[in-house]
C-alpha positions in Angstrom: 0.0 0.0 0.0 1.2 3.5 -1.1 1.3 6.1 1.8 1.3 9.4 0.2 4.5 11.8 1.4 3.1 14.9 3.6 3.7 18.1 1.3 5.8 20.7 2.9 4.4 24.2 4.0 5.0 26.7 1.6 7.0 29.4 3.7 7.3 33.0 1.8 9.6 35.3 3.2 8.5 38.8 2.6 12.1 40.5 3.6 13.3 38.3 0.2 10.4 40.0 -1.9 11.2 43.9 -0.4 14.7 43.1 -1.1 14.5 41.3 -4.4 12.3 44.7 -5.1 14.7 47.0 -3.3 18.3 45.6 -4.5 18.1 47.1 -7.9 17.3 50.4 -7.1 20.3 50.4 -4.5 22.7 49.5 -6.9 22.0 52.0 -9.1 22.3 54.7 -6.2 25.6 53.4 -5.1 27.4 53.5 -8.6 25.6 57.1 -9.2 29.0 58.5 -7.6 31.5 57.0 -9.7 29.2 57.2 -12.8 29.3 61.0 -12.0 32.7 61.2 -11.8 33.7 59.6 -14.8 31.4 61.0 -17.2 32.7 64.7 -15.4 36.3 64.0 -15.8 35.8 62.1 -19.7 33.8 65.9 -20.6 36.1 67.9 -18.9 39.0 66.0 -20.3 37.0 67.0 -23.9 36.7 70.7 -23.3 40.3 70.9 -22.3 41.0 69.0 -25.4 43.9 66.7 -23.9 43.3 63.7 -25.5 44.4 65.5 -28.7 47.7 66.8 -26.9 48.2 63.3 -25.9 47.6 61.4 -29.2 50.0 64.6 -30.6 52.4 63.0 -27.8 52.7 59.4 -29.4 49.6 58.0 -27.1 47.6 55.1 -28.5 43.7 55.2 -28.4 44.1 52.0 -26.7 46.3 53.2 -23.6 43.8 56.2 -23.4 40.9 54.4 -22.7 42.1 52.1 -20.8 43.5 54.3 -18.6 39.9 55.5 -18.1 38.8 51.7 -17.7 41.6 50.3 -15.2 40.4 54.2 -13.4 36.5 52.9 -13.0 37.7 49.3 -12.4 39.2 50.4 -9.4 36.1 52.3 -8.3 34.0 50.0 -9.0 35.7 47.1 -7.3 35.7 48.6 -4.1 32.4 50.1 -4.4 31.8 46.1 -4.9 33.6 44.7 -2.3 31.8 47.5 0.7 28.5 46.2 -0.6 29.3 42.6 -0.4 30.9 42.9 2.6 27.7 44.9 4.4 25.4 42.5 2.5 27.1 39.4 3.8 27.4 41.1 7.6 23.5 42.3 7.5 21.1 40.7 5.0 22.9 37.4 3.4 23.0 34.6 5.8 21.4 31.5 3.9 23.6 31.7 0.6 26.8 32.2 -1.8 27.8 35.4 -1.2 30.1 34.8 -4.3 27.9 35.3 -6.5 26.2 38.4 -5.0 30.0 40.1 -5.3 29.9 38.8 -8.4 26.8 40.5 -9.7 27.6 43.3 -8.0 30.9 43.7 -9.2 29.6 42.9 -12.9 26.7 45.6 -13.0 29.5 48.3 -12.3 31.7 47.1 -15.0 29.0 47.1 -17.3 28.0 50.6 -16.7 31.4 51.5 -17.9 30.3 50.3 -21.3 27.6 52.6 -20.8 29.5 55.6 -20.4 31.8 55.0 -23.2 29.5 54.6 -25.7 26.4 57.2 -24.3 
């Protein structure tokens, strides 16, 4: 005779849905800084028309903007790592906080794409 299994209780956890809700709009307000800064330093960087005194200088396109892009990596990496770490001391306790650095750390680099090419 076949005893059926007991079904488990379904448990929702409304602090998850807040924060699923919540998360993206916070890491959008803590890359607003160095967003900010980059696109103010790449337009005053235009109007003081250095880049052309640069390339005039022997400077590569290559080595220019990836002088800007090691400059926001930086940024952006700590930026990262302070939001991991406050996530993993206050909110995550249940999960691989790898992979919450990891997508915090790759929505920052991929706003640098942004701002190159805006």
């Amino acid at each position: 005779m076949n005893v059926p299994l007991p079904s488990e209780k379904i448990v929702t956890d409304a602090f998850g849905q807040i924060l699923g809700g919540l998360f993206p709009f916070f890491l959008v307000l803590i890359y607003l800084g160095p967003v900010y800064s980059t696109v103010y330093g790449m337009v005053q960087e235009k109007e003081q028309r250095s880049k052309e005194s640069m390339r005039m200088m022997g400077m590569s396109d290559l080595s220019y903007w990836m002088s800007w892009f090691t400059f926001y990596s930086i940024q952006s990496t700590l930026i990262a790592i302070l939001a991991w770490a406050f996530l993993c001391i206050n909110v995550i306790k249940n999960g691989s906080s790898g992979y919450v650095f990891l997508y915090i750390w790759l929505f920052g680099e991929s706003i640098i794409g942004q701002i190159v090419f805006y």
